[in-house]
PDB file of N, CA, C, O and CB in Angstrom:
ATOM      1  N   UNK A   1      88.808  49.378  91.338  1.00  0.00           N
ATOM      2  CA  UNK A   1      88.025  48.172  91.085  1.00  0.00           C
ATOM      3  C   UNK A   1      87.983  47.336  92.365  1.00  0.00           C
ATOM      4  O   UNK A   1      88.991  47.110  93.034  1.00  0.00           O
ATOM      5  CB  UNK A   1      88.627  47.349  89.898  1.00  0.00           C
ATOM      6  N   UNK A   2      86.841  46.919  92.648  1.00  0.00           N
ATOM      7  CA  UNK A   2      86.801  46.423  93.640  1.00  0.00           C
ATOM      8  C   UNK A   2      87.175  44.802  93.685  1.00  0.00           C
ATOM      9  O   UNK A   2      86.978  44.142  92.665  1.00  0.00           O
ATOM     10  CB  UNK A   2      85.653  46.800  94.033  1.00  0.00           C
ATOM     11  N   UNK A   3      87.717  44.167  94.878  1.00  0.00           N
ATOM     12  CA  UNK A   3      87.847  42.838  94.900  1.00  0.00           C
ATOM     13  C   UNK A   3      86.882  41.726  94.905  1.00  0.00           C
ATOM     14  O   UNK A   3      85.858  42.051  95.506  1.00  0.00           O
ATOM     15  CB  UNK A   3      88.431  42.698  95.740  1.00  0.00           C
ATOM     16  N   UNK A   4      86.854  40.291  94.353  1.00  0.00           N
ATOM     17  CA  UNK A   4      85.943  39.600  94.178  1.00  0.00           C
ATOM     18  C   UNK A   4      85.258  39.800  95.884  1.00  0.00           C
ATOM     19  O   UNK A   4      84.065  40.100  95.825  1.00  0.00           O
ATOM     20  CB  UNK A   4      86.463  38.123  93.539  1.00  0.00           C
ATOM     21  N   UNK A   5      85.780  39.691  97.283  1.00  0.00           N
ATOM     22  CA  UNK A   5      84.987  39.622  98.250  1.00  0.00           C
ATOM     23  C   UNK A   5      84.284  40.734  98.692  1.00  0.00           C
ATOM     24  O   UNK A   5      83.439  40.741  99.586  1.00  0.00           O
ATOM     25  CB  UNK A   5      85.560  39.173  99.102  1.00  0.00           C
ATOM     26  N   UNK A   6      84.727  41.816  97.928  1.00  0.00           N
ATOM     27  CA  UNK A   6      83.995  42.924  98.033  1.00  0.00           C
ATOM     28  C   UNK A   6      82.635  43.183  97.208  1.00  0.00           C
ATOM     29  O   UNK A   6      81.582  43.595  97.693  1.00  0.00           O
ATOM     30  CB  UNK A   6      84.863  43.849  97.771  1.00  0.00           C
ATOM     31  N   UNK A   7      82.936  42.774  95.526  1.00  0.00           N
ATOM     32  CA  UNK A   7      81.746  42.606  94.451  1.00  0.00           C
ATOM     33  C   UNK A   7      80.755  41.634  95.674  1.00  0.00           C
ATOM     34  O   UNK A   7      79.857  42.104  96.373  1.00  0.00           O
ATOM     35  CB  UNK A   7      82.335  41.567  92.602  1.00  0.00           C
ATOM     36  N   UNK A   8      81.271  40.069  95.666  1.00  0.00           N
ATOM     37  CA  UNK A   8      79.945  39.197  96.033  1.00  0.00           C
ATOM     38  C   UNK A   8      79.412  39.601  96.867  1.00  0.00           C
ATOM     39  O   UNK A   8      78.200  39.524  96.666  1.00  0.00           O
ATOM     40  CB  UNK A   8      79.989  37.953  96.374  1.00  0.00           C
ATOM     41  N   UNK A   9      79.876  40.426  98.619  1.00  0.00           N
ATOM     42  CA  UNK A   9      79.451  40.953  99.931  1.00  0.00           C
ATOM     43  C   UNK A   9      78.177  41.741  99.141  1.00  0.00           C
ATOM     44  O   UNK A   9      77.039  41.722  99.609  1.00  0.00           O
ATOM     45  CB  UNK A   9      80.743  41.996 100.907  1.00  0.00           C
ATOM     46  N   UNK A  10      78.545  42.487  97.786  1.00  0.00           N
ATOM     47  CA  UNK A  10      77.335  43.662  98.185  1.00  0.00           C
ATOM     48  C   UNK A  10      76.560  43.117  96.888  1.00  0.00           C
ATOM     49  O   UNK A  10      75.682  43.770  96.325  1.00  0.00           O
ATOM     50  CB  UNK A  10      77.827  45.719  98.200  1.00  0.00           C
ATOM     51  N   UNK A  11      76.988  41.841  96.479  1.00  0.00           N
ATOM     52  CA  UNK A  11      76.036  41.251  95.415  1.00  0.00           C
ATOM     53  C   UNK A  11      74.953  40.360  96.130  1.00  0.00           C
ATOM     54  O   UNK A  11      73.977  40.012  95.464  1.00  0.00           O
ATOM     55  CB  UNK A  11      76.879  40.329  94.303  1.00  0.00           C
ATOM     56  N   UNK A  12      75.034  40.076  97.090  1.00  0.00           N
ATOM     57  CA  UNK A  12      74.876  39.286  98.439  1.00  0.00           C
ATOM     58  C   UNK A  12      73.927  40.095  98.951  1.00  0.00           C
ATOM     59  O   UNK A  12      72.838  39.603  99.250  1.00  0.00           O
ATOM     60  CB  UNK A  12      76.172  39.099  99.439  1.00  0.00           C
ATOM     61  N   UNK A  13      74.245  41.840  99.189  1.00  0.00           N
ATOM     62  CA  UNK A  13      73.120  42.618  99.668  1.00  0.00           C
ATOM     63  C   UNK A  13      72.662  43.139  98.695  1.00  0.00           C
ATOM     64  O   UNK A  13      72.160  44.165  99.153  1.00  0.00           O
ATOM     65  CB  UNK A  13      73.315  43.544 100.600  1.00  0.00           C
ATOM     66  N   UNK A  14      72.460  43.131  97.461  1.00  0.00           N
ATOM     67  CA  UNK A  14      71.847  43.443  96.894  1.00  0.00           C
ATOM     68  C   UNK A  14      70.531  42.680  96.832  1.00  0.00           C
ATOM     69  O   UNK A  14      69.418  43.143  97.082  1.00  0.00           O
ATOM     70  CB  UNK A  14      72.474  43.620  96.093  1.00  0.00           C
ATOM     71  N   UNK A  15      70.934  41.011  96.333  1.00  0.00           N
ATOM     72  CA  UNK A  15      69.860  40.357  96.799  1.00  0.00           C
ATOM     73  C   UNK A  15      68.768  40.018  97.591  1.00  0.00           C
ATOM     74  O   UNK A  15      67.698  39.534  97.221  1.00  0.00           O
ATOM     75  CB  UNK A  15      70.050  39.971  96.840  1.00  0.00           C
ATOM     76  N   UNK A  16      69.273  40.428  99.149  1.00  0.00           N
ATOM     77  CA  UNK A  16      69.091  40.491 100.363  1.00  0.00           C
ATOM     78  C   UNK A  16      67.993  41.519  99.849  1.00  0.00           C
ATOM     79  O   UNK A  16      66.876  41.002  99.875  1.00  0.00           O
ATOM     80  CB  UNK A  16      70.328  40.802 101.401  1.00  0.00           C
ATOM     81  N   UNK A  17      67.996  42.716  99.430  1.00  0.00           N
ATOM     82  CA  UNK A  17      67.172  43.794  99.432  1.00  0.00           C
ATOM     83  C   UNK A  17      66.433  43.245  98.421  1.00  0.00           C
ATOM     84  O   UNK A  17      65.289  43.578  98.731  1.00  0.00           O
ATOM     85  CB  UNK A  17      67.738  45.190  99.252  1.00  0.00           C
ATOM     86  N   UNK A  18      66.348  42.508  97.237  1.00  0.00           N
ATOM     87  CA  UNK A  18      65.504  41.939  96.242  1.00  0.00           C
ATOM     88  C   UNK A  18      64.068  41.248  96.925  1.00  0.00           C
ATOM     89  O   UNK A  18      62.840  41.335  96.892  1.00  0.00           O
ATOM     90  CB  UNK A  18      66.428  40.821  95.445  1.00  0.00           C
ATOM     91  N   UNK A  19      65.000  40.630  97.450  1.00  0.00           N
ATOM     92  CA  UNK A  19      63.823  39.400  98.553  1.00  0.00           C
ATOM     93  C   UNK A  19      63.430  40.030  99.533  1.00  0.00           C
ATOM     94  O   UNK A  19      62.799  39.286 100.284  1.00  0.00           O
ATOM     95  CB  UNK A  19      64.475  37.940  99.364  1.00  0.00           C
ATOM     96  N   UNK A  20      63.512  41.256  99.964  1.00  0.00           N
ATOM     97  CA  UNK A  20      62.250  41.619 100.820  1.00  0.00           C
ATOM     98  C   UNK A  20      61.218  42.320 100.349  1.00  0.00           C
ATOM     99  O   UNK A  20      60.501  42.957 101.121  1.00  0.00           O
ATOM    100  CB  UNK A  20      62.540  42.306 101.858  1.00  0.00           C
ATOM    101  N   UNK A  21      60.909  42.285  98.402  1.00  0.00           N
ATOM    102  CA  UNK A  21      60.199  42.545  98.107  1.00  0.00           C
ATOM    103  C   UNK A  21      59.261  44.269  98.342  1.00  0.00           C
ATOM    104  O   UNK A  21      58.177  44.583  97.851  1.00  0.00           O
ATOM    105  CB  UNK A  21      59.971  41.501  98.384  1.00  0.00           C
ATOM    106  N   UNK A  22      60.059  45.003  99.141  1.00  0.00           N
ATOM    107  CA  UNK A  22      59.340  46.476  99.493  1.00  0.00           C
ATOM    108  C   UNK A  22      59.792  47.520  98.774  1.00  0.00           C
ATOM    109  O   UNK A  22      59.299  48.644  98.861  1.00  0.00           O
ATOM    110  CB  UNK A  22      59.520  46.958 100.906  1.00  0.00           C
ATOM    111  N   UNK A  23      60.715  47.228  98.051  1.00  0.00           N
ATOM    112  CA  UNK A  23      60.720  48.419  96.978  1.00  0.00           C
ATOM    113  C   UNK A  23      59.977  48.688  95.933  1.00  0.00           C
ATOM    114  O   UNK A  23      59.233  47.875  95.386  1.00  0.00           O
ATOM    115  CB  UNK A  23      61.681  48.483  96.417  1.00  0.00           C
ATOM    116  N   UNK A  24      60.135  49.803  95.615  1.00  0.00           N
ATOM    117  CA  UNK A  24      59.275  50.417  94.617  1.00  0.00           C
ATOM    118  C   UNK A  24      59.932  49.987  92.752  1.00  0.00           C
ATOM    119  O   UNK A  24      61.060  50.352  92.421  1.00  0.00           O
ATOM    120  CB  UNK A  24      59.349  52.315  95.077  1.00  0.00           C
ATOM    121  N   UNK A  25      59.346  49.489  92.125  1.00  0.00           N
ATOM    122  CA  UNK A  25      59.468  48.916  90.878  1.00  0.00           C
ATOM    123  C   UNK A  25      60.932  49.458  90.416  1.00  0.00           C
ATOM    124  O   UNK A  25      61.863  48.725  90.081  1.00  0.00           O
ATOM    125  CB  UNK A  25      58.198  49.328  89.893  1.00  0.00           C
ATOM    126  N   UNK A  26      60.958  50.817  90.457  1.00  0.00           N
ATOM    127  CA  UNK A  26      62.394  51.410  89.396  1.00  0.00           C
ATOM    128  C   UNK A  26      62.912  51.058  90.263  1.00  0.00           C
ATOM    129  O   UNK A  26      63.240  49.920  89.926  1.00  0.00           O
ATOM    130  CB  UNK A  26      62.848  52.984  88.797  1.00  0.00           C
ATOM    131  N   UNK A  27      63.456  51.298  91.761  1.00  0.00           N
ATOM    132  CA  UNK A  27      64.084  51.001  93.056  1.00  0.00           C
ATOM    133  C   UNK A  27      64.680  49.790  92.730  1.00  0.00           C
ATOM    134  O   UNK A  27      65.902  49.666  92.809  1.00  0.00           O
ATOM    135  CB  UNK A  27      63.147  50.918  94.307  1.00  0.00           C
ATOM    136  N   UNK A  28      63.553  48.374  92.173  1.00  0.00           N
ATOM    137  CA  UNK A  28      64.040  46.630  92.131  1.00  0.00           C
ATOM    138  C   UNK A  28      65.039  46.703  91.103  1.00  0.00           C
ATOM    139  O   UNK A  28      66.121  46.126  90.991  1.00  0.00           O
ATOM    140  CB  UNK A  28      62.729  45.333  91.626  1.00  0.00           C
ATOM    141  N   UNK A  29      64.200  47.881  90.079  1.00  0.00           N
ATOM    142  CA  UNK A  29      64.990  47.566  88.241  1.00  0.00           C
ATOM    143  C   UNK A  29      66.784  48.233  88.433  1.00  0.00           C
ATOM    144  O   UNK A  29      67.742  48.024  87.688  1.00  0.00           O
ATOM    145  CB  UNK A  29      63.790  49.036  86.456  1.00  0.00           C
ATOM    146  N   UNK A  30      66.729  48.954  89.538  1.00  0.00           N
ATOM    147  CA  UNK A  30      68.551  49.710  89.811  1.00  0.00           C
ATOM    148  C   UNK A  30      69.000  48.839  90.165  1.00  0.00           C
ATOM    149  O   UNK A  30      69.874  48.337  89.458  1.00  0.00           O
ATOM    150  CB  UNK A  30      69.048  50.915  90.897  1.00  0.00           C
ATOM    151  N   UNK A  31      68.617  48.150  91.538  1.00  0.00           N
ATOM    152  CA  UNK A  31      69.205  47.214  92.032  1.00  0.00           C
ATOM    153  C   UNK A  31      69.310  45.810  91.069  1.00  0.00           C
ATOM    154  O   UNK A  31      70.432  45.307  91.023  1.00  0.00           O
ATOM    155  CB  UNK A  31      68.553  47.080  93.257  1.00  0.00           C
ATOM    156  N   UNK A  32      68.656  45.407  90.603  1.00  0.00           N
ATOM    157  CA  UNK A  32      68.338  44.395  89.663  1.00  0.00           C
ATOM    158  C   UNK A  32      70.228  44.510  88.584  1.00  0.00           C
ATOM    159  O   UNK A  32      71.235  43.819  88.432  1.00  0.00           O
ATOM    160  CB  UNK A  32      66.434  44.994  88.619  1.00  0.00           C
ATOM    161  N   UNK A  33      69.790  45.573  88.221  1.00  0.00           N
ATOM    162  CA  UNK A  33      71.078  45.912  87.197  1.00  0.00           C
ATOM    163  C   UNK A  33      72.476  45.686  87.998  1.00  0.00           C
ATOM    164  O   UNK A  33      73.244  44.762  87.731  1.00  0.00           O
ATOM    165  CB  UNK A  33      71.031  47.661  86.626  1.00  0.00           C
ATOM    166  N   UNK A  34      72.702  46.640  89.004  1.00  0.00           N
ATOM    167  CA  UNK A  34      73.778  46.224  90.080  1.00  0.00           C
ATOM    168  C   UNK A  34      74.314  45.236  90.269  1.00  0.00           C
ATOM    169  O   UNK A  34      75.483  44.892  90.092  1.00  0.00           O
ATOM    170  CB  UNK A  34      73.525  46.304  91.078  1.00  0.00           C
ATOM    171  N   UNK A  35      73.072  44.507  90.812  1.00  0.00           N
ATOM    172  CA  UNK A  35      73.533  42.879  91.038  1.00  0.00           C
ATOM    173  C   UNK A  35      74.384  41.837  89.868  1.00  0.00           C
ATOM    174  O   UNK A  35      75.300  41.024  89.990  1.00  0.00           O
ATOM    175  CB  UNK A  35      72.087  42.092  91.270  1.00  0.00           C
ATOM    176  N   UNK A  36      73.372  42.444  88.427  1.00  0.00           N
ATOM    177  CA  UNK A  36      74.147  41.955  87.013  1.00  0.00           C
ATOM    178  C   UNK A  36      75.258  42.211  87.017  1.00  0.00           C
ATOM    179  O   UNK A  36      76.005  41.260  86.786  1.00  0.00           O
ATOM    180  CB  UNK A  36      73.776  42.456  85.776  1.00  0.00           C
ATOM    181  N   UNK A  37      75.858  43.476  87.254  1.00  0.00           N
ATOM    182  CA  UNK A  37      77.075  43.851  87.167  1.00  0.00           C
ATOM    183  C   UNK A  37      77.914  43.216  87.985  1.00  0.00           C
ATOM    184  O   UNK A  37      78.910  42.597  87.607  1.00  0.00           O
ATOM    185  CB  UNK A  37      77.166  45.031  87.310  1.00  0.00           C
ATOM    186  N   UNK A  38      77.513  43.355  89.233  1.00  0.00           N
ATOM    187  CA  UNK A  38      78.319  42.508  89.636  1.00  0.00           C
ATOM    188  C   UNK A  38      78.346  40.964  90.185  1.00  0.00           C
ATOM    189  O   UNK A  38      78.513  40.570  91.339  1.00  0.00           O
ATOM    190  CB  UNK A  38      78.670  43.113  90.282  1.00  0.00           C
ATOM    191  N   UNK A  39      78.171  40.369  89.228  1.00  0.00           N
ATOM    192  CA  UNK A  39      77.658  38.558  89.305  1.00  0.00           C
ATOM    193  C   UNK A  39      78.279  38.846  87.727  1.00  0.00           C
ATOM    194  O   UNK A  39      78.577  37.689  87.431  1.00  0.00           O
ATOM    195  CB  UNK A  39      75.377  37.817  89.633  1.00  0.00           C
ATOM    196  N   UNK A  40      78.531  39.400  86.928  1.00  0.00           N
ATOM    197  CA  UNK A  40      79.187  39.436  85.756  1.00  0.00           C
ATOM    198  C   UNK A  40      81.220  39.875  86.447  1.00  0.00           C
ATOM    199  O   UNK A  40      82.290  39.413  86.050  1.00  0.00           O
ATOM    200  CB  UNK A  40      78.145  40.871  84.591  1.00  0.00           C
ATOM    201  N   UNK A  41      80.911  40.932  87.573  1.00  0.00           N
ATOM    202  CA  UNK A  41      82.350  40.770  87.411  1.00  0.00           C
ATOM    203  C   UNK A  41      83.099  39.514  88.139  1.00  0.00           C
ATOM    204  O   UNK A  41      84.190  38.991  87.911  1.00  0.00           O
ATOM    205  CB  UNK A  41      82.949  42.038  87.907  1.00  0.00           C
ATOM    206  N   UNK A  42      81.846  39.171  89.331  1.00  0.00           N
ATOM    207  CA  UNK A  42      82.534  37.759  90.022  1.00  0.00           C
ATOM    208  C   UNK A  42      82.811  36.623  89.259  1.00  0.00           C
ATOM    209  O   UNK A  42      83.815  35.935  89.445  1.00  0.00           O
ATOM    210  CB  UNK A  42      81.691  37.155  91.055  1.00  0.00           C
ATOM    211  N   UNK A  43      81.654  36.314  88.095  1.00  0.00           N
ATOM    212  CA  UNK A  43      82.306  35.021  87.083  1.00  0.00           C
ATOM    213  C   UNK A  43      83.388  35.762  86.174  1.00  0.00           C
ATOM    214  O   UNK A  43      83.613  34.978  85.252  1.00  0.00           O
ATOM    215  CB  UNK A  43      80.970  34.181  85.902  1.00  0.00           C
ATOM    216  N   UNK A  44      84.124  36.853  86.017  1.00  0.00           N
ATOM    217  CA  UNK A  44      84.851  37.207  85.381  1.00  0.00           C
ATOM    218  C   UNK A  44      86.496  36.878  85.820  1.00  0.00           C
ATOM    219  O   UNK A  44      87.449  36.538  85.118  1.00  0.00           O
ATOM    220  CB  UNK A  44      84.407  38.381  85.261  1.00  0.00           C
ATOM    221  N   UNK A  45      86.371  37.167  87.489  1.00  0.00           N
ATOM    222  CA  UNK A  45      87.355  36.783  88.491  1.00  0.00           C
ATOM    223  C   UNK A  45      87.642  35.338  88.481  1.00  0.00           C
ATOM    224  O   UNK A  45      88.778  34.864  88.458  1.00  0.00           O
ATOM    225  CB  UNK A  45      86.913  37.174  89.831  1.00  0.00           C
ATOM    226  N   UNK A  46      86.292  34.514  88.504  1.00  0.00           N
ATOM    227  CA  UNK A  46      86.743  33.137  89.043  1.00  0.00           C
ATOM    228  C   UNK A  46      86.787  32.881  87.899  1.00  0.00           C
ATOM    229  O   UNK A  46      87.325  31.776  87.979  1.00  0.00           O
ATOM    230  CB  UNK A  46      85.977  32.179  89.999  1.00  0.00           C
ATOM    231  N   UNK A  47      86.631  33.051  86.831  1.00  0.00           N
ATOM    232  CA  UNK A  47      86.967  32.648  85.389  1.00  0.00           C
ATOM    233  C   UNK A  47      88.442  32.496  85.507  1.00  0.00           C
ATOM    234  O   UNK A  47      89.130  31.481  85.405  1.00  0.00           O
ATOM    235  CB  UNK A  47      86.514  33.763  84.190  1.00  0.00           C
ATOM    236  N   UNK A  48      88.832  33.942  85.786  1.00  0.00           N
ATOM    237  CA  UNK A  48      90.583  34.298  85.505  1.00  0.00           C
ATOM    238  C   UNK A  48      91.239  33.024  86.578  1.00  0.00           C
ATOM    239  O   UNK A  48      92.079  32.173  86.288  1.00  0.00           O
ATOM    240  CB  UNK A  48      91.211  36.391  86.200  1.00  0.00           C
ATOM    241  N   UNK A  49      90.726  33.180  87.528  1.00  0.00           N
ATOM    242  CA  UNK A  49      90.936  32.340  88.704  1.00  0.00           C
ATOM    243  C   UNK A  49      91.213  30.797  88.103  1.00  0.00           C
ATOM    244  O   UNK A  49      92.368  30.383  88.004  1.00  0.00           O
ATOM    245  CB  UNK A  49      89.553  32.433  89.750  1.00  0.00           C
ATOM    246  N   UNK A  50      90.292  30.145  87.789  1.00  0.00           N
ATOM    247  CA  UNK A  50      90.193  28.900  86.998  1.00  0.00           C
ATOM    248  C   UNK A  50      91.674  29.017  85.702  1.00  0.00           C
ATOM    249  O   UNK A  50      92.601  28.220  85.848  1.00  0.00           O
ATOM    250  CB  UNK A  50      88.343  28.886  86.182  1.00  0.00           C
ATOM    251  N   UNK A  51      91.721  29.956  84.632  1.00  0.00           N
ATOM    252  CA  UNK A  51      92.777  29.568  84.280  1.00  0.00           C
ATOM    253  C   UNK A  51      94.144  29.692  84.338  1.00  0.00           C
ATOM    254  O   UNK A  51      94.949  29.462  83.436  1.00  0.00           O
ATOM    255  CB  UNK A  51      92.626  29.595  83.663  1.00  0.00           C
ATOM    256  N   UNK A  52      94.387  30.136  85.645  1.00  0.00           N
ATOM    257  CA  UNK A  52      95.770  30.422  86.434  1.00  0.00           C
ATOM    258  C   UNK A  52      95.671  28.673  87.610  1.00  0.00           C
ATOM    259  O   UNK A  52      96.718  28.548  88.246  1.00  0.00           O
ATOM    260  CB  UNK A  52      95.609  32.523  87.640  1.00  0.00           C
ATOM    261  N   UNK A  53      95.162  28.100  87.746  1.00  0.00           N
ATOM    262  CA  UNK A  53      94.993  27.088  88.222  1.00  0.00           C
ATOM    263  C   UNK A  53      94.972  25.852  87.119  1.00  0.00           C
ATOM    264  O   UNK A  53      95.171  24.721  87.562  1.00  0.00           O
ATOM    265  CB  UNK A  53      93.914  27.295  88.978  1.00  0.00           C
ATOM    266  N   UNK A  54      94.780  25.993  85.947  1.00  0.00           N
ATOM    267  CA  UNK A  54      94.689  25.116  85.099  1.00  0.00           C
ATOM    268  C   UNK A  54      96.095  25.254  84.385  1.00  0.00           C
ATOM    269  O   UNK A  54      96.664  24.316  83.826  1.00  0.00           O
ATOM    270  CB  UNK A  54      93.446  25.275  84.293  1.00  0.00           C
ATOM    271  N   UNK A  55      96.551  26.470  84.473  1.00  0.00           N
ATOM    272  CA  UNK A  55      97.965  26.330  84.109  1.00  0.00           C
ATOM    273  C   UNK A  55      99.280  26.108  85.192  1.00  0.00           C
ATOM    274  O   UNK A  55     100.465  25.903  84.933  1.00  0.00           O
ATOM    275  CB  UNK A  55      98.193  27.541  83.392  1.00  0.00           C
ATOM    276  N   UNK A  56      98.560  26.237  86.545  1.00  0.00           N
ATOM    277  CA  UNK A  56      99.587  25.299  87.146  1.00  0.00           C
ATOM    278  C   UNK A  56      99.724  24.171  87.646  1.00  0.00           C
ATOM    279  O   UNK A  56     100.450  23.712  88.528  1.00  0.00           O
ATOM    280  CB  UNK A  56      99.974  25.626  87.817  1.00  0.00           C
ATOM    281  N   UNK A  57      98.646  23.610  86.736  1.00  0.00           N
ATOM    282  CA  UNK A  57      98.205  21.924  86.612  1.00  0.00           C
ATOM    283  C   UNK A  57      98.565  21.480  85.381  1.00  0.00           C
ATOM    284  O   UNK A  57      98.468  20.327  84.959  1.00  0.00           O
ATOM    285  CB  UNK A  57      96.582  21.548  86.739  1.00  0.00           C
ATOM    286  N   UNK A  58      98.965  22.396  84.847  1.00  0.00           N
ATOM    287  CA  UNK A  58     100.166  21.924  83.132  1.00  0.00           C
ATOM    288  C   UNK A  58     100.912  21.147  83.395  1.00  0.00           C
ATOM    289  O   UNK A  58     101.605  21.514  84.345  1.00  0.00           O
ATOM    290  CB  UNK A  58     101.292  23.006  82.353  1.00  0.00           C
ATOM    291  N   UNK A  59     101.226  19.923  82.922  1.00  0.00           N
ATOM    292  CA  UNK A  59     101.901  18.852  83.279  1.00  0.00           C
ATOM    293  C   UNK A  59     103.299  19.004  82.904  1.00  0.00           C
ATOM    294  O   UNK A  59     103.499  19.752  81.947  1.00  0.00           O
ATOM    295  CB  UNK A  59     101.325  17.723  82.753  1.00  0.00           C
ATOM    296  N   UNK A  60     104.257  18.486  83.422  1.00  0.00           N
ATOM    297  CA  UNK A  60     105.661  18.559  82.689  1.00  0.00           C
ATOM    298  C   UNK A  60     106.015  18.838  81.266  1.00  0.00           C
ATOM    299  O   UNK A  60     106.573  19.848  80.838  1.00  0.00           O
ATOM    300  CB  UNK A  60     106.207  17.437  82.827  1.00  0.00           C
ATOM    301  N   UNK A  61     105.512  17.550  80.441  1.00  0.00           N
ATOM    302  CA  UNK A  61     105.596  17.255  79.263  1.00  0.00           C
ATOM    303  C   UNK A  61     104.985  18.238  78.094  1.00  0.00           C
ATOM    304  O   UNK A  61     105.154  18.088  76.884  1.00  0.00           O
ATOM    305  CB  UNK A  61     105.098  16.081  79.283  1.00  0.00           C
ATOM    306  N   UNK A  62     104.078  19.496  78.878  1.00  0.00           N
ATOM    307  CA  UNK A  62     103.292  20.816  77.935  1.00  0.00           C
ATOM    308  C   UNK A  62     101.827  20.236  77.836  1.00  0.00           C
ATOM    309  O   UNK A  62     101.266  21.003  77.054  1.00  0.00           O
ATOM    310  CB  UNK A  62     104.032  21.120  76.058  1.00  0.00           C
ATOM    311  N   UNK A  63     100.870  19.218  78.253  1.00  0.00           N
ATOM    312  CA  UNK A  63      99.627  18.384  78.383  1.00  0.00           C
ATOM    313  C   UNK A  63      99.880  19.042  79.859  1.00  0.00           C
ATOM    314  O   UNK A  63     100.784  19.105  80.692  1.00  0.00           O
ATOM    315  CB  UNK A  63      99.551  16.466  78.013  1.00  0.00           C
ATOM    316  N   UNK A  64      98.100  19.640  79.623  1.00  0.00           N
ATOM    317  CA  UNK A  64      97.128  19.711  80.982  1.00  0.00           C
ATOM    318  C   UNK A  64      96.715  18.634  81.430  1.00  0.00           C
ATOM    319  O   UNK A  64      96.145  17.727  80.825  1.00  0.00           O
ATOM    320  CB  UNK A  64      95.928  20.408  80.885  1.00  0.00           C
ATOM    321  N   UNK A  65      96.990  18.709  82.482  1.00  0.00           N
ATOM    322  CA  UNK A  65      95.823  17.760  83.045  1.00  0.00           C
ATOM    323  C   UNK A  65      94.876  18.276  83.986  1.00  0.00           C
ATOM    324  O   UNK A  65      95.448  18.535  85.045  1.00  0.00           O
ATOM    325  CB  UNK A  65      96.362  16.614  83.729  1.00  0.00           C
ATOM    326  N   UNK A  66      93.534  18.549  84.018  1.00  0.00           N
ATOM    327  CA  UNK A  66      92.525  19.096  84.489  1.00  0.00           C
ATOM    328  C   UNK A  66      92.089  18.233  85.666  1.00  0.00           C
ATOM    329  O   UNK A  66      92.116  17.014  85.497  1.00  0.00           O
ATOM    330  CB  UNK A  66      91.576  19.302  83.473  1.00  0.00           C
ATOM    331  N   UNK A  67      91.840  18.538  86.396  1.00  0.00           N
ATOM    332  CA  UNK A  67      91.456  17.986  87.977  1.00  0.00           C
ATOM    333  C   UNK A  67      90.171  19.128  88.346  1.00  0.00           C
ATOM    334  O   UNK A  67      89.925  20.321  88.167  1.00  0.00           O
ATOM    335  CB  UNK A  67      93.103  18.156  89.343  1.00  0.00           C
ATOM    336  N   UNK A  68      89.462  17.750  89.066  1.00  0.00           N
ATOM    337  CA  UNK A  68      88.022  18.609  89.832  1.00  0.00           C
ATOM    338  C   UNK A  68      88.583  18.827  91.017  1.00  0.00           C
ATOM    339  O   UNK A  68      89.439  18.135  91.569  1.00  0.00           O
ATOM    340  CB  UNK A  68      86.403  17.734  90.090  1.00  0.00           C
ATOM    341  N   UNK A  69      87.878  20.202  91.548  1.00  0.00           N
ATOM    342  CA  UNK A  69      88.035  20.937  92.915  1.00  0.00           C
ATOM    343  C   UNK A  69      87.969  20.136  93.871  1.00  0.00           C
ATOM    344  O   UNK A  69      86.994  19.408  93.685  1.00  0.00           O
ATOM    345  CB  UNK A  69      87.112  21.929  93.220  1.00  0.00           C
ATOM    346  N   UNK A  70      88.496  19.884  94.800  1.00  0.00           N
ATOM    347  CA  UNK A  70      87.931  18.487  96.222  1.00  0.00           C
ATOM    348  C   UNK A  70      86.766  19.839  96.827  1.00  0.00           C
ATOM    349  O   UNK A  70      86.958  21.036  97.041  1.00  0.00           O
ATOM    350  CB  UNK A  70      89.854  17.728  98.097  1.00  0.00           C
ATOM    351  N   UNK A  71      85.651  19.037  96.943  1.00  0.00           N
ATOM    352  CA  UNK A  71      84.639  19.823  97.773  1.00  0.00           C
ATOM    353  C   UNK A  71      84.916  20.007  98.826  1.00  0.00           C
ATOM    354  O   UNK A  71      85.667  19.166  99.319  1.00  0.00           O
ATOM    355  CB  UNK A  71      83.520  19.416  97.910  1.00  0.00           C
ATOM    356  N   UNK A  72      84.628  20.761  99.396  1.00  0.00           N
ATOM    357  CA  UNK A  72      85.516  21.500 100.930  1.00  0.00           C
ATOM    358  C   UNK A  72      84.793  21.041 102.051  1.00  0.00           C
ATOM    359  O   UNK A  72      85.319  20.908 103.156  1.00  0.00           O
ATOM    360  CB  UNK A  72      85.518  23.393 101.120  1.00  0.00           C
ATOM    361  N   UNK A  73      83.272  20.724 101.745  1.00  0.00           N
ATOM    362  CA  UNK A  73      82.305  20.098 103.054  1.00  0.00           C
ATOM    363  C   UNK A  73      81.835  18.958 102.935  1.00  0.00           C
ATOM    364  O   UNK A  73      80.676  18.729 103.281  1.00  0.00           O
ATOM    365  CB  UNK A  73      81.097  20.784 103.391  1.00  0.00           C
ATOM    366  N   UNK A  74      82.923  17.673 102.240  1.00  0.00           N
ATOM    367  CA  UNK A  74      82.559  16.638 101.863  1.00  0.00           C
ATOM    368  C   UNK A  74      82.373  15.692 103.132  1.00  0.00           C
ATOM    369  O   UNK A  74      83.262  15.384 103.926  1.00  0.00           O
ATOM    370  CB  UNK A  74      83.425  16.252 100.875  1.00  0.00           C
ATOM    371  N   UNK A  75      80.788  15.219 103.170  1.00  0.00           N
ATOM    372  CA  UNK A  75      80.303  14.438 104.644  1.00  0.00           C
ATOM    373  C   UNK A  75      80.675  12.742 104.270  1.00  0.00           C
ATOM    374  O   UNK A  75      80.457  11.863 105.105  1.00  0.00           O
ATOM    375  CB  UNK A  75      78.199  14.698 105.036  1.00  0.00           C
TER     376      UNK A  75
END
């Protein structure tokens, strides 16, 4: 199974090949599927991702407390 930076890299080229529009119809509909698959396994990862982070934001007392992400390119 491949790793989330491995799924998005070629979910990434998959797209890449979507948008140049020169394939042949069944050609878009393979790739098309691919890409589903994997944009289904990347929200599957950051899903898991999200609740291994929400449980080590479990507060002392057994109450979560949920916190937003700090945006990383905040101007």
């Amino acid at each position: 199974m491949a790793n989330f930076e491995d799924s998005l890299k070629k979910l990434e080229n998959v797209v890449a090949q979507l948008e140049q529009g020169d394939l042949a119809l069944e050609d878009s509909l393979k790739l098309f599927e691919e890409g589903i698959g994997l944009s289904t396994a990347c929200k599957r990862e950051l899903d898991a991702a999200e609740g291994k982070v929400q449980m080590l934001l479990k507060q002392r007392d057994g109450s979560q407390k949920l916190e937003d992400f700090p945006a990383e390119n905040q101007n």
